[in-house]
C-alpha positions, 0 to 999 in steps of 0.5 A, a space after each residue: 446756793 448762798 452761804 453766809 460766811 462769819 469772820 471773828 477773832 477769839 483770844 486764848 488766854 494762857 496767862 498763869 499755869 497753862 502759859 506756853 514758852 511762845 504765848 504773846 500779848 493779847 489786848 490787856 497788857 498783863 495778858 498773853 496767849 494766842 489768838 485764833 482767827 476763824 470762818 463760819 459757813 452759816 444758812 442766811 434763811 435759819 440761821 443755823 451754823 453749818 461748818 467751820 470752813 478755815 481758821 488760823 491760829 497764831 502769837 502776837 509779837 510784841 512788835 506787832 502790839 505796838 500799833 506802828 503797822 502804818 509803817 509796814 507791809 500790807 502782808 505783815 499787818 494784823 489787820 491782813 487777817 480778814 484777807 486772808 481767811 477769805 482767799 482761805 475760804 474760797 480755796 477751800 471751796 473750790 473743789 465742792 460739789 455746790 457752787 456757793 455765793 460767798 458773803 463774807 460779814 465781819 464784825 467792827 474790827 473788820 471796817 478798814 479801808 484795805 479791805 475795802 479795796 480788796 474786796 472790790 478788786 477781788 470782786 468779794 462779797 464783804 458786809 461789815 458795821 463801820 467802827 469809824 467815821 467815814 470821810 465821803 466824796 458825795 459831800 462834805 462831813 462824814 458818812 453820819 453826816 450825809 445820812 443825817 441830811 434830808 433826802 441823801 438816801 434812797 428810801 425811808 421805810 419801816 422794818 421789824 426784826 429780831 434784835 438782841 437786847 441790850 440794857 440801856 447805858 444811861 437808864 442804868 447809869 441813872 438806875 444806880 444814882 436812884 440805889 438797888 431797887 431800881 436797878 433791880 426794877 430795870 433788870 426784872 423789865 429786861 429778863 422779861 422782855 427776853 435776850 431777843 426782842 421784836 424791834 421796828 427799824 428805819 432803813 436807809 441806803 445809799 452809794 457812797 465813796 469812802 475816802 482814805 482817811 487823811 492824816 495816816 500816813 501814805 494816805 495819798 497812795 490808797 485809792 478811794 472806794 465804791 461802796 453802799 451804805 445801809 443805816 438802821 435806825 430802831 424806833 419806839 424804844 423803851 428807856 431801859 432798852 439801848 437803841 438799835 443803831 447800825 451803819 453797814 457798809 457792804 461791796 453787794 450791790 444795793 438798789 432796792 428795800 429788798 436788797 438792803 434788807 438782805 444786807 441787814 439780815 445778812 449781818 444779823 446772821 453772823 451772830 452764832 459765832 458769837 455764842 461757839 466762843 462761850 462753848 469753846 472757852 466755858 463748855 471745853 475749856 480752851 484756855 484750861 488746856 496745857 499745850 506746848 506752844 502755837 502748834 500743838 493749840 493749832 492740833 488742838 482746835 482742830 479737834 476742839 472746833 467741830 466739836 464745839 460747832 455739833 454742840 450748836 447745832 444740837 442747841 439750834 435744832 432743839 430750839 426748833 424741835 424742842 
């Protein structure tokens, strides 16, 4: 059995009346709460989310927020979170009845070279979407730049999926210098193309070597690594519409169309855990909560997240059966 497992972290935010004597900062620096980060098992055929497997729920210091974790342990920095939700996940897992293959899918945050390593040592099956430009072995320049050099890859062929829509940033920068009507004229086009649409994509794939990134410090004691590199590329796109455009990296195996496929399906599959935050925050109102500290939002969430995964689950099956 193959299972999708989705990896994201929601902040709860606290700041005013519902603050707790522990809340620490979260990414705006007036605001403060706690910060939970969790797994999704999720079908990679329907796409429907099928249980919470592990989370944690913890405050960010202030020492932490600070940005010096070039300077400390791998175990003490944030970015260890992805790590350990994957050992989480599959100690979970270890006493089921189904021997399950893992692929764990983060989003941007999750590109980091510690990862990258780890999973490879681990032999884990990771796929994420580069957030940085990648420095490779294969050739001089960046990941971007060998894809952009004729004949690095392996294949050019030409894909339709189902993609979100997304509202094109220059044709509404545009739309507004032209006055109300013709933003309103790009958002009518939008509303009716829908929130999803069918989209025609170029895919490239290579092996590459991801290079540790030079100029960070201890650098020369990070070991290089063995990955594969999968580059959509979406074509015919309408103005108003921004270009699909994704650069995976993953440590599954990629020698065929079919498997970089899978890669791209299997990164298109982590999106509902996209919409269990807005049922956490909007439909049960986390952050409205009044809880005393860490530990009793730790007891809270965990009556509030299977809660919220039946809410999706009778969202899906209603989309399917209406």
């Amino acid at each position: 059995v193959s299972l999708i497992v989705a990896h994201d972290t929601m902040e709860i935010d606290l700041t005013g009346r519902y603050q707790t004597e522990d809340a620490g900062p979260l990414r705006s620096s007036h605001a403060c709460g706690h910060l939970l980060h969790w797994s999704l098992a999720i079908d990679p055929t329907t796409r429907r989310p099928l249980a919470a497997i592990a989370c944690n729920v913890w405050t960010r210091s202030m020492e932490t927020r600070k940005g010096d974790s070039a300077s400390r342990p791998l175990e003490e920095r944030e970015s260890f979170k992805w790590q350990r939700e994957i050992e989480a996940c599959s100690k979970e897992l270890e006493g089921a009845a189904v021997d399950a293959v893992l692929t764990h899918v983060f989003d941007r945050e999750g590109d980091t070279h510690d990862n990258f390593l780890y999973a490879l040592d681990k032999q884990r099956r990771i796929i994420t979407r580069a957030q940085q430009e990648h420095s490779i072995a294969e050739g001089p320049g960046t990941l971007r730049e060998f894809f952009a050099t004729e004949g690095t890859w392996e294949r050019e062929p030409i894909c339709t999926r189902e993609v979100p829509t997304k509202a094109s940033e220059a044709a509404m920068k545009e739309a507004r210098k032209k006055g109300r009507a013709e933003v309103q004229t790009v958002r009518n086009a939008l509303t009716k193309m829908g929130g999803h649409r069918e989209a025609s994509l170029r895919v490239r794939w290579a092996q590459v070597t991801l290079m540790p990134d030079a100029h960070k410090k201890k650098s020369t004691r990070r070991r290089s690594a063995k990955v594969w590199a999968v580059q959509v590329l979406e074509q015919n796109v309408p103005s108003f519409v921004e270009p699909l455009e994704w650069m995976l990296l993953t440590t599954v195996p990629v020698a065929t169309l079919d498997d970089a496929l899978w890669v791209v399906d299997g990164y298109r599959a982590r999106w509902p855990i996209e919409p269990m935050h807005t049922v956490l925050k909007t439909g049960l109102h986390v952050e409205a909560q009044s809880v005393k500290d860490v530990s009793s939002a730790r007891r809270l969430l965990s009556v509030l997240l299977p809660v919220s995964l039946h809410l999706m689950r009778w969202a899906y099956g209603w989309r399917e059966t209406p």
